[in-house]
N, C-alpha and C positions, 0 to 999 in steps of 0.2 A: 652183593655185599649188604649185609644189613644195616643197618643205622646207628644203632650201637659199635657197630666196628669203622664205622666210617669216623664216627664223631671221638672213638676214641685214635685214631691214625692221624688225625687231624689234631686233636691237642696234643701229640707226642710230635708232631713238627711243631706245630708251637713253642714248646718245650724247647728242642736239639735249638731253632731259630735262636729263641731269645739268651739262651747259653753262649749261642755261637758271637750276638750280638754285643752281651754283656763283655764276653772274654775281647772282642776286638778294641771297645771302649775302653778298659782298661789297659790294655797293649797300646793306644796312643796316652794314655797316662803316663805308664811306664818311659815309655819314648821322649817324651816333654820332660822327666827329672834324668834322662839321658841313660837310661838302664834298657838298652837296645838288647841285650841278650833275654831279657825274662819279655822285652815286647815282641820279643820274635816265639817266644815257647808260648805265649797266650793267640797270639795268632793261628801257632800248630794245631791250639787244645779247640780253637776257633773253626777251625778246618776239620777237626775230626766230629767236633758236632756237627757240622754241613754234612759230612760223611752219612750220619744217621739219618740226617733228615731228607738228603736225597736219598737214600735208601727207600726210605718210607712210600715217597713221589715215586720213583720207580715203581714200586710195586703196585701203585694206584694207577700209572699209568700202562706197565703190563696188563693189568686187568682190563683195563678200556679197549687195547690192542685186539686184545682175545676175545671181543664182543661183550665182556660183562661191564652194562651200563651203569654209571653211580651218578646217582641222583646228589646233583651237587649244593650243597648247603652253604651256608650263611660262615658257619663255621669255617668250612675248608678252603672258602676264596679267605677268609681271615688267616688259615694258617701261611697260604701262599703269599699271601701280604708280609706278613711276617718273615717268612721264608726271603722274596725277594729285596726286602729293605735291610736286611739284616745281612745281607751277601754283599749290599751295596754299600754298607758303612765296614765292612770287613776290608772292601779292595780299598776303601780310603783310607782306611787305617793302615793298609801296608804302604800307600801314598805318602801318609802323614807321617811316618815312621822314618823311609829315608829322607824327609824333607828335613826332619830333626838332626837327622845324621848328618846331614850338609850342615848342620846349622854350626852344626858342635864343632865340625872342621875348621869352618871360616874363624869361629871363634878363637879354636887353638892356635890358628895362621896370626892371628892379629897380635896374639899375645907377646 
């Protein structure tokens, strides 16, 4: 793979990652003014950019499988960073999501 296609595979995980990220952070936005239905579709939209972006990793990692070596850059461990933090604030956010939903419960209970 040339370098030009690595560095551009590498910012389009960038890219699906920080989509993925953004959409999760507002789905606990969502969640905290108690509008669980649209923090559950931001979540969805959350998941289908992981979609893309594991797609991408896939493919980089078929190639390694099949002996074609990629010279890994500076770039690509950033897109993986990316990729990985941004998966990690996504499962919080589905954490964070039904913790609101208890929250709203208790609240309704008390009233």
């Amino acid at each position: 793979m040339v370098k030009e296609e690595l560095q551009q595979l590498s910012f389009s995980i960038i890219l699906h990652a920080g989509n993925a990220r953004s959409l999760s952070m507002e789905a606990i936005s969502k969640a905290k003014a108690y509008q669980f239905e649209q923090a559950r579709t931001m979540i969805e939209e959350a998941e289908e950019a992981f979609r893309e972006a594991h797609h991408i990793q896939t493919k980089l990692l078929q190639q390694e499988a099949e002996g074609k070596h990629t010279d890994v850059s500076v770039i690509l461990i950033h897109a993986q960073d990316h990729l990985m933090t941004a998966l990690t604030v996504k499962d919080l956010a589905v954490e964070i999501i039904e913790l609101y939903e208890k929250m709203e419960t208790i609240e309704g209970e008390k009233q």
